[in-house]
C-alpha positions, 0 to 999 in steps of 0.5 A: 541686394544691387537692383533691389527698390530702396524701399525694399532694400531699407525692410530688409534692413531693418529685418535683419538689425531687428534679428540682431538686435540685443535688447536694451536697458531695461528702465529702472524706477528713479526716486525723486530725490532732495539734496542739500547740505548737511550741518550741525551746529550744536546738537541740531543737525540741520540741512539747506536746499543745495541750491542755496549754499554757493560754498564751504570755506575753512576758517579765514583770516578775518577783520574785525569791524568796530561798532557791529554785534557780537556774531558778526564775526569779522570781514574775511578776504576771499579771492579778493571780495570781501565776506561778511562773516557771522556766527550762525550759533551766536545768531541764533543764541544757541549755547555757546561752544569752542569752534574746532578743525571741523568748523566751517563757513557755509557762503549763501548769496541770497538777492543782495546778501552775500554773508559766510555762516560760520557753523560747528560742522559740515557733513557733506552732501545729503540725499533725501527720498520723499518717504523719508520726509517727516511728520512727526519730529521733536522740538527744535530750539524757538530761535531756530523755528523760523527758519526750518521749513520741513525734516527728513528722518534717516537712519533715526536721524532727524534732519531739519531743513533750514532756509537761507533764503529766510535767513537772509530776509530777516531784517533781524539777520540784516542788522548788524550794527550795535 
């Protein structure tokens, strides 16, 4: 090859790379997918966009706050920032129930709320393909109709989508004082 023009000298390279070149990785089709957090309060199963849910906490130590309603929960200190903890079911007037080892506090930072939902269970990551969006669901609590924006049905589960950016907004939620 000494002596060879480099154009010559870069055909036959490529020439031999194309002779020996195994074949690439077939594409797959990718599914677009929606993910968020799954969780339960009462028999509802309900999930919230991933990107809204900033943290799952077990139950802390709280501090009650005098003079606030009943599903403000109290004040808990996490690494050294207070969190404002509200009982999603009581808020929501759902019927009412014992909080167990399964309960969890699901953290959402919406613009200048930052409040802990204490809610029944937390059943991890899901994962939803955009055929299982669906359009006929049964009906959901009215208190909770404000804030579900949608349901996936998997495996004849219904999930429904709830949206704390809502949650957050609601001048209902913001007013905690008796």
């Amino acid at each position: 090859m000494e002596g060879k023009h480099p154009l010559s000298l870069l055909r036959e390279i490529e020439r031999r790379s194309l002779v020996n070149a195994r074949g690439l990785p077939q594409r797959e089709e990718t599914h677009e997918l929606w993910h968020g957090i799954g969780f339960r309060i009462g028999d509802a199963r309900l999930v919230a966009p991933l990107t809204q849910v900033n943290e799952i906490l077990h139950y802390p130590r709280l501090t009650t706050v005098p003079g606030t309603l009943a599903w403000v929960k109290g004040l808990a200190n996490i690494r050294g920032t207070l969190l404002p903890v509200m009982d999603l079911r009581a808020y929501l007037e759902q019927p009412s129930g014992s909080f167990g080892s399964r309960s969890r506090i699901m953290v959402i930072r919406e613009g200048d709320v930052t409040a802990g939902l204490l809610v029944d269970e937390v059943m991890g990551l899901k994962h939803f393909e955009a055929e299982e969006v669906a359009t006929r669901v049964p009906r959901i609590e009215s208190t909770l109709r404000p804030y579900i924006q949608g349901a996936f049905k998997q495996s004849d589960q219904v999930w429904y989508v709830f949206d704390m950016t809502a949650l957050a907004g609601d001048p209902h939620f913001l007013q905690v004082a008796v």
